[in-house]
N, C-alpha and C positions, 0 to 999 in steps of 0.2 A: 262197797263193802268196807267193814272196818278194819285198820291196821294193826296189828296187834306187834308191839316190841319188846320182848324179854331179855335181861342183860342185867348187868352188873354194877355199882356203885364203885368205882375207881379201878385200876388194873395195876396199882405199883403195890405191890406187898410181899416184902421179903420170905416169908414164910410159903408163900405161892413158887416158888421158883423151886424144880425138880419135882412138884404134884400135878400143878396144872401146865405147866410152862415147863417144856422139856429143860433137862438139866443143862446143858450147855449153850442154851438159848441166850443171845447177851439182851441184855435190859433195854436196851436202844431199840429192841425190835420185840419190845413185850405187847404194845400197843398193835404193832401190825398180827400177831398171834391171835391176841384175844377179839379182836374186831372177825377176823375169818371164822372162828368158832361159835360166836354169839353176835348178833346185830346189832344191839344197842350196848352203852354203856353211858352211866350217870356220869358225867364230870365233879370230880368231889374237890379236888386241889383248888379252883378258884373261889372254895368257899373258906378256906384257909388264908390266903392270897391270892390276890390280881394276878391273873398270866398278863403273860404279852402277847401282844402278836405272832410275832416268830413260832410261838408255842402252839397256836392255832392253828398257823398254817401246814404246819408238822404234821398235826395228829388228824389234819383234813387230810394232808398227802399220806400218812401212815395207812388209811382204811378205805374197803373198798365202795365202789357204787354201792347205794343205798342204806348204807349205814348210816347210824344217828345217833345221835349225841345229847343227852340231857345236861342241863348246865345247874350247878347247884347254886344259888348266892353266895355271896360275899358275909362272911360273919362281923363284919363292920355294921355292916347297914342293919342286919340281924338280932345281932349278939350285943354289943357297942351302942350304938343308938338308939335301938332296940326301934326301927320304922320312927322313929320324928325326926323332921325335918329329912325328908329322903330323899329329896329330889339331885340331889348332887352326887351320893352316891350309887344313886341308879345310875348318873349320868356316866363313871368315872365304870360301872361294869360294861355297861353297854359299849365305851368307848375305847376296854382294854383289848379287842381283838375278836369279839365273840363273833362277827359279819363276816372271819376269816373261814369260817365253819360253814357256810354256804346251806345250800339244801341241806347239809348233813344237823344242821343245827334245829335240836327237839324241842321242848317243853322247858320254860325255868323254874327250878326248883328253890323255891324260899321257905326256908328250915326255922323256925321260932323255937326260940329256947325256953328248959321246961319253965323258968322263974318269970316268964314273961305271960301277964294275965291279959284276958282279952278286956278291951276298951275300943266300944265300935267307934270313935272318931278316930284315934288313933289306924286301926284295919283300915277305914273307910279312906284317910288321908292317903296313904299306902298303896293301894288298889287301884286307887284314881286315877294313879300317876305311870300305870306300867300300860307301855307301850303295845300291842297287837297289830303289829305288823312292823315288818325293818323298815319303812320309811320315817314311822311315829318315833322307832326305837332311836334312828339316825339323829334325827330332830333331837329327841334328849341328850344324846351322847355327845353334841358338840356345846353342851354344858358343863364340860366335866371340869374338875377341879385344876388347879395349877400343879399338882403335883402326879400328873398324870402327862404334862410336855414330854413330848421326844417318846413316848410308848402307848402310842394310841393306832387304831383303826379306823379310820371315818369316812368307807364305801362299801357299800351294800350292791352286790351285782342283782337284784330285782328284787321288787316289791314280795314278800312272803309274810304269812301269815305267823307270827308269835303266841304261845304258848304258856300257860303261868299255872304254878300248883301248887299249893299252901298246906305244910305239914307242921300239926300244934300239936304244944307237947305240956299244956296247962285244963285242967277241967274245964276252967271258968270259960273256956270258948264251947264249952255243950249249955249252948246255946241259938238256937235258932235266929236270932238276931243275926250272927254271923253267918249260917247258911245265906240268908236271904242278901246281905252283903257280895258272898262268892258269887252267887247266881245272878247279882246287877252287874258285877264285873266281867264273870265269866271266866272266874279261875273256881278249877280245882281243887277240893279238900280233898289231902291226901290220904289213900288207905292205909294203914301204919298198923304191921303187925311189929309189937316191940313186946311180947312175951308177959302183955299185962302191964305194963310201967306205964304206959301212957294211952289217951285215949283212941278209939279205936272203930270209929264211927265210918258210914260208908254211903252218905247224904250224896245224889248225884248232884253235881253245882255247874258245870261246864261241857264241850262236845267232847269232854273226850274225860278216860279217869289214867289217876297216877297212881300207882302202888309201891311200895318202899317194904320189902318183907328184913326185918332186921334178925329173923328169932323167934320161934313158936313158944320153944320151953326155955332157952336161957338168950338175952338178948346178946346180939353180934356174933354168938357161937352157935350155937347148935342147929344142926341141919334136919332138914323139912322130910317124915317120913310120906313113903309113897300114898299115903291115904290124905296126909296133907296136903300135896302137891295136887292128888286129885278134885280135894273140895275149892281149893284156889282154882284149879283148869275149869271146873263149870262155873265159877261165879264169874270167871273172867267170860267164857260163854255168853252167859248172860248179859255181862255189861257194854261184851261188844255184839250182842244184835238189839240193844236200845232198852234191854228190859233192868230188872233189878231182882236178887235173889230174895224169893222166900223170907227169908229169915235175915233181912237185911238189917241191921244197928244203925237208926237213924234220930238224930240229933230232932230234923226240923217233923211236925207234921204235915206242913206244906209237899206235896209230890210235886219234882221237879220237870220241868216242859219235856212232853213224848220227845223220840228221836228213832229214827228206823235204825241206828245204829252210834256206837263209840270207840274210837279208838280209845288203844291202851298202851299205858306204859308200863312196866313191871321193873323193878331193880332190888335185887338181891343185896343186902347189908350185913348176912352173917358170916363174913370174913375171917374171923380169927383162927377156925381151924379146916379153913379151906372149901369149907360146903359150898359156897355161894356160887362160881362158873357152875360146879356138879349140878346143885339144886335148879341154875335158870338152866341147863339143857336138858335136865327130867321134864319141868315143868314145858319146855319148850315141842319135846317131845310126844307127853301128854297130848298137845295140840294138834300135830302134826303139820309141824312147822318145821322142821329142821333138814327139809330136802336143801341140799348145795352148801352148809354147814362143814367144814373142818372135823372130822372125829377126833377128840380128846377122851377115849375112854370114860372109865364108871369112877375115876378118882379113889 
Protein backbone atom coordinates (compact mmCIF):
# COMPACT_ATOMS: atom_id res chain seq x y z
CA UNK A 1 0.00 0.00 0.00
CA UNK A 2 1.10 3.56 -0.60
CA UNK A 3 2.59 5.88 2.10
CA UNK A 4 1.14 8.80 2.16
CA UNK A 5 3.17 11.93 4.33
CA UNK A 6 1.58 15.27 5.02
CA UNK A 7 3.72 18.13 6.84
CA UNK A 8 5.23 21.06 6.63
CA UNK A 9 8.06 23.02 4.94
CA UNK A 10 10.37 24.31 7.94
CA UNK A 11 9.28 24.52 11.78
CA UNK A 12 11.22 27.80 12.83
CA UNK A 13 8.98 30.81 12.31
CA UNK A 14 8.62 33.41 14.82
CA UNK A 15 5.23 34.32 14.03
CA UNK A 16 4.29 30.52 14.70
CA UNK A 17 5.20 30.58 18.46
CA UNK A 18 1.88 31.21 20.88
CA UNK A 19 -0.65 29.93 17.52
CA UNK A 20 0.66 26.71 16.75
CA UNK A 21 3.32 26.15 19.35
CA UNK A 22 2.09 26.74 22.78
CA UNK A 23 3.22 29.98 24.20
CA UNK A 24 5.91 29.11 26.64
CA UNK A 25 7.16 26.43 24.58
CA UNK A 26 11.04 27.16 24.36
CA UNK A 27 12.36 26.96 20.65
CA UNK A 28 14.92 24.19 21.49
CA UNK A 29 11.86 21.86 21.64
CA UNK A 30 9.79 23.50 18.65
CA UNK A 31 11.12 20.62 16.47
CA UNK A 32 10.20 17.78 19.05
CA UNK A 33 6.26 19.65 19.05
CA UNK A 34 5.82 19.75 15.44
CA UNK A 35 7.14 16.16 14.46
CA UNK A 36 4.38 14.58 17.22
CA UNK A 37 1.60 16.59 15.69
CA UNK A 38 2.29 16.06 11.89
CA UNK A 39 4.72 13.33 10.43
CA UNK A 40 6.69 14.84 7.97
CA UNK A 41 8.45 18.02 7.56
CA UNK A 42 10.42 19.44 4.43
CA UNK A 43 13.87 20.62 5.70
CA UNK A 44 14.06 24.12 4.15
CA UNK A 45 17.38 25.65 6.12
CA UNK A 46 19.92 23.40 4.28
CA UNK A 47 18.73 25.08 1.29
CA UNK A 48 19.78 28.35 2.57
CA UNK A 49 23.10 26.77 4.13
CA UNK A 50 24.96 23.47 4.59
CA UNK A 51 24.05 22.09 8.22
CA UNK A 52 26.26 20.03 10.03
CA UNK A 53 26.15 16.95 11.43
CA UNK A 54 25.56 17.79 14.97
CA UNK A 55 22.29 19.41 13.39
CA UNK A 56 21.15 16.09 12.02
CA UNK A 57 21.70 14.24 14.65
CA UNK A 58 19.61 16.51 16.85
CA UNK A 59 16.65 16.61 14.75
CA UNK A 60 16.96 12.48 14.19
CA UNK A 61 16.94 12.41 18.16
CA UNK A 62 14.27 15.32 18.45
CA UNK A 63 11.49 13.06 16.51
CA UNK A 64 9.83 10.07 16.90
CA UNK A 65 9.82 6.45 15.11
CA UNK A 66 8.65 6.97 11.67
CA UNK A 67 8.86 10.25 11.11
CA UNK A 68 10.48 11.74 7.85
CA UNK A 69 12.11 14.22 6.72
CA UNK A 70 12.26 15.78 3.24
CA UNK A 71 15.68 17.52 2.47
CA UNK A 72 15.50 20.70 0.25
CA UNK A 73 18.80 21.53 -1.78
CA UNK A 74 21.49 23.63 -1.28
CA UNK A 75 20.82 27.14 -3.32
CA UNK A 76 24.56 27.09 -4.34
CA UNK A 77 24.15 24.25 -6.62
CA UNK A 78 20.57 25.76 -7.48
CA UNK A 79 20.54 29.29 -7.49
CA UNK A 80 24.52 30.13 -7.90
CA UNK A 81 25.60 27.56 -10.43
CA UNK A 82 22.37 27.13 -11.54
CA UNK A 83 23.15 22.63 -12.11
CA UNK A 84 26.75 23.14 -14.27
CA UNK A 85 29.32 21.50 -13.18
CA UNK A 86 27.58 19.87 -10.08
CA UNK A 87 29.21 17.14 -9.12
CA UNK A 88 30.98 18.76 -6.16
CA UNK A 89 28.41 20.32 -4.82
CA UNK A 90 26.23 17.46 -4.67
CA UNK A 91 29.23 15.96 -3.20
CA UNK A 92 29.76 18.68 -0.34
CA UNK A 93 25.28 18.01 0.45
CA UNK A 94 25.53 14.73 0.61
CA UNK A 95 28.62 14.81 2.66
CA UNK A 96 27.29 17.61 5.22
CA UNK A 97 25.31 15.20 7.53
CA UNK A 98 22.33 14.11 5.60
CA UNK A 99 23.21 9.92 6.50
CA UNK A 100 22.77 11.18 10.10
CA UNK A 101 18.82 11.15 9.37
CA UNK A 102 18.87 7.51 8.96
CA UNK A 103 15.51 5.80 7.96
CA UNK A 104 13.97 9.07 8.95
CA UNK A 105 15.63 10.53 5.66
CA UNK A 106 12.72 11.19 2.61
CA UNK A 107 12.67 12.48 -0.86
CA UNK A 108 15.38 15.37 -2.06
CA UNK A 109 14.03 18.42 -2.99
CA UNK A 110 15.68 20.51 -5.82
CA UNK A 111 14.11 23.91 -6.08
CA UNK A 112 15.10 25.81 -9.61
CA UNK A 113 14.86 29.33 -9.65
CA UNK A 114 12.18 31.26 -11.61
CA UNK A 115 15.16 32.97 -14.00
CA UNK A 116 16.44 29.77 -14.74
CA UNK A 117 15.33 28.28 -18.28
CA UNK A 118 15.17 24.87 -19.12
CA UNK A 119 18.17 23.29 -21.41
CA UNK A 120 18.01 19.51 -21.53
CA UNK A 121 21.83 19.03 -21.54
CA UNK A 122 22.13 21.05 -18.70
CA UNK A 123 18.81 18.85 -16.58
CA UNK A 124 20.21 15.86 -18.33
CA UNK A 125 23.89 16.47 -16.83
CA UNK A 126 22.17 17.16 -13.32
CA UNK A 127 20.00 14.17 -13.08
CA UNK A 128 22.77 11.89 -14.06
CA UNK A 129 24.69 12.52 -11.42
CA UNK A 130 22.17 12.00 -8.26
CA UNK A 131 22.62 9.17 -6.38
CA UNK A 132 19.41 6.38 -5.44
CA UNK A 133 20.53 4.83 -2.86
CA UNK A 134 23.06 5.71 0.27
CA UNK A 135 25.70 3.62 -0.98
CA UNK A 136 25.85 5.60 -4.52
CA UNK A 137 25.16 8.82 -2.41
CA UNK A 138 28.31 7.65 0.11
CA UNK A 139 30.44 7.18 -3.10
CA UNK A 140 29.64 10.88 -4.08
CA UNK A 141 29.94 12.54 -0.91
CA UNK A 142 33.64 11.57 -0.29
CA UNK A 143 34.16 14.09 -3.19
CA UNK A 144 33.43 16.76 -1.50
CA UNK A 145 35.19 19.94 -1.60
CA UNK A 146 38.08 21.17 0.78
CA UNK A 147 36.05 23.49 2.40
CA UNK A 148 33.73 21.02 3.84
CA UNK A 149 37.16 19.25 6.37
CA UNK A 150 36.36 18.76 9.84
CA UNK A 151 32.15 19.08 9.11
CA UNK A 152 31.32 16.14 7.19
CA UNK A 153 29.40 12.80 7.67
CA UNK A 154 30.72 9.71 5.63
CA UNK A 155 28.57 6.46 7.08
CA UNK A 156 25.55 5.28 6.11
CA UNK A 157 24.19 2.50 8.77
CA UNK A 158 22.43 0.50 5.49
CA UNK A 159 21.96 0.46 2.08
CA UNK A 160 18.29 2.67 1.39
CA UNK A 161 16.73 3.60 -1.33
CA UNK A 162 16.98 7.66 -2.28
CA UNK A 163 14.62 9.86 -3.39
CA UNK A 164 14.73 13.06 -5.81
CA UNK A 165 11.92 15.77 -6.84
CA UNK A 166 12.27 18.68 -9.29
CA UNK A 167 10.17 21.87 -8.77
CA UNK A 168 10.39 24.57 -11.81
CA UNK A 169 9.58 27.72 -11.77
CA UNK A 170 10.33 28.78 -15.57
CA UNK A 171 7.57 27.98 -18.52
CA UNK A 172 10.31 27.13 -20.93
CA UNK A 173 10.36 23.50 -18.96
CA UNK A 174 6.55 22.83 -20.36
CA UNK A 175 8.06 20.77 -22.31
CA UNK A 176 7.86 17.26 -22.75
CA UNK A 177 11.36 16.96 -23.44
CA UNK A 178 11.90 17.31 -19.78
CA UNK A 179 9.23 14.94 -18.65
CA UNK A 180 10.75 12.24 -20.62
CA UNK A 181 14.28 13.21 -19.01
CA UNK A 182 12.45 12.91 -15.26
CA UNK A 183 11.02 9.55 -16.28
CA UNK A 184 14.85 8.16 -17.51
CA UNK A 185 15.90 9.28 -14.08
CA UNK A 186 13.16 8.72 -12.07
CA UNK A 187 12.76 11.90 -10.23
CA UNK A 188 9.70 13.61 -9.65
CA UNK A 189 8.17 16.94 -11.09
CA UNK A 190 6.88 18.54 -8.42
CA UNK A 191 3.11 19.48 -7.92
CA UNK A 192 3.46 23.35 -7.26
CA UNK A 193 0.46 25.02 -6.22
CA UNK A 194 2.01 28.86 -6.12
CA UNK A 195 -1.47 30.79 -6.58
CA UNK A 196 -0.73 30.98 -10.56
CA UNK A 197 2.93 32.53 -10.45
CA UNK A 198 4.27 29.47 -11.69
CA UNK A 199 3.72 26.51 -13.66
CA UNK A 200 1.57 23.91 -12.36
CA UNK A 201 1.63 20.70 -14.26
CA UNK A 202 1.13 17.26 -12.67
CA UNK A 203 2.96 14.81 -15.44
CA UNK A 204 3.56 11.36 -13.29
CA UNK A 205 7.53 10.92 -13.73
CA UNK A 206 8.72 8.71 -10.80
CA UNK A 207 7.24 5.82 -7.98
CA UNK A 208 6.23 8.04 -6.06
CA UNK A 209 4.71 12.20 -6.37
CA UNK A 210 5.79 15.45 -4.41
CA UNK A 211 3.66 18.13 -3.69
CA UNK A 212 4.73 21.68 -2.36
CA UNK A 213 1.11 23.65 -1.77
CA UNK A 214 2.52 27.32 -1.18
CA UNK A 215 -0.90 29.27 -1.69
CA UNK A 216 -4.18 28.82 -3.70
CA UNK A 217 -5.19 32.60 -3.89
CA UNK A 218 -2.15 34.53 -2.53
CA UNK A 219 1.20 32.80 -2.51
CA UNK A 220 3.08 31.93 0.99
CA UNK A 221 -0.22 33.23 2.73
CA UNK A 222 -3.38 32.43 2.30
CA UNK A 223 -4.97 29.34 3.73
CA UNK A 224 -6.67 26.44 1.81
CA UNK A 225 -10.56 26.47 2.11
CA UNK A 226 -12.31 23.10 3.10
CA UNK A 227 -13.48 22.55 -0.56
CA UNK A 228 -9.81 22.99 -1.51
CA UNK A 229 -8.43 20.70 0.88
CA UNK A 230 -10.95 18.40 -0.36
CA UNK A 231 -10.20 18.46 -4.16
CA UNK A 232 -6.24 17.95 -3.12
CA UNK A 233 -7.53 14.68 -0.52
CA UNK A 234 -8.93 12.96 -3.84
CA UNK A 235 -6.31 13.76 -6.34
CA UNK A 236 -3.88 12.56 -3.71
CA UNK A 237 -6.46 9.35 -3.72
CA UNK A 238 -5.85 8.94 -6.83
CA UNK A 239 -2.19 9.23 -7.14
CA UNK A 240 -1.60 7.04 -4.29
CA UNK A 241 -3.64 3.99 -5.68
CA UNK A 242 -1.44 4.32 -9.06
CA UNK A 243 -4.08 6.17 -11.06
CA UNK A 244 -4.13 9.89 -12.32
CA UNK A 245 -7.07 12.62 -11.90
CA UNK A 246 -9.59 13.29 -14.54
CA UNK A 247 -8.73 16.56 -15.27
CA UNK A 248 -4.98 16.16 -14.73
CA UNK A 249 -2.57 19.46 -16.36
CA UNK A 250 -0.08 17.47 -18.20
CA UNK A 251 3.01 18.84 -19.97
CA UNK A 252 3.92 15.37 -21.72
CA UNK A 253 1.30 13.33 -24.06
CA UNK A 254 3.35 10.43 -23.40
CA UNK A 255 1.28 8.48 -20.29
CA UNK A 256 3.59 7.48 -17.68
CA UNK A 257 4.43 3.37 -16.84
CA UNK A 258 1.03 1.79 -14.88
CA UNK A 259 1.88 1.37 -11.14
CA UNK A 260 -0.61 -0.35 -8.59
CA UNK A 261 0.30 2.40 -6.47
CA UNK A 262 2.42 5.89 -5.25
CA UNK A 263 3.54 7.20 -2.37
CA UNK A 264 3.31 10.92 -1.52
CA UNK A 265 4.74 13.53 -0.21
CA UNK A 266 2.74 16.71 0.51
CA UNK A 267 4.31 20.12 2.35
CA UNK A 268 2.63 22.97 3.12
CA UNK A 269 4.60 26.45 2.18
CA UNK A 270 1.77 29.11 3.16
CA UNK A 271 3.60 30.04 6.25
CA UNK A 272 3.21 33.67 6.86
CA UNK A 273 0.09 33.71 8.54
CA UNK A 274 0.22 30.51 10.18
CA UNK A 275 -2.13 28.27 7.92
CA UNK A 276 0.25 25.74 6.96
CA UNK A 277 0.58 22.99 10.48
CA UNK A 278 -3.62 24.00 10.31
CA UNK A 279 -4.07 23.32 6.61
CA UNK A 280 -1.53 19.84 6.65
CA UNK A 281 -3.77 18.36 9.65
CA UNK A 282 -7.26 19.30 7.78
CA UNK A 283 -5.98 17.93 4.77
CA UNK A 284 -4.48 15.02 6.92
CA UNK A 285 -7.67 14.60 8.32
CA UNK A 286 -9.54 14.49 5.21
CA UNK A 287 -7.61 11.10 4.84
CA UNK A 288 -8.11 9.74 7.83
CA UNK A 289 -4.70 9.61 8.77
CA UNK A 290 -4.29 11.26 11.87
CA UNK A 291 -5.05 8.39 14.59
CA UNK A 292 -1.77 8.81 17.26
CA UNK A 293 -1.32 12.51 16.20
CA UNK A 294 -0.84 15.25 18.93
CA UNK A 295 -3.98 17.50 18.99
CA UNK A 296 -3.05 21.16 18.17
CA UNK A 297 -6.50 22.49 17.77
CA UNK A 298 -8.46 24.45 14.80
CA UNK A 299 -5.60 27.35 14.95
Amino acid sequence: MAKIHIGISGWRYPPWRGVFYPKKLAQARELEFASRALPSIELNGSFYALQRPASYRAWYEATPPGFVFSHKGNRYLTHIIRLREPREALANIFASGVFELREKLGPFLWQLPPSLRFDADTVEGFLSLLPHNTEQALELARHHGPQMKGRTSLQVDAKRKLLHAMEVRNDSFIDARFITLLRKYKVAMVVADTAGKWPDYEDLCASFMYLRLHGDKELYASGYTDAALERWAQRIRAWSDGDQPDDAKLISEHKAPQRASRDIYCYFDNDIKVRAPFDARRLIQKLGLDEGLADIGSG
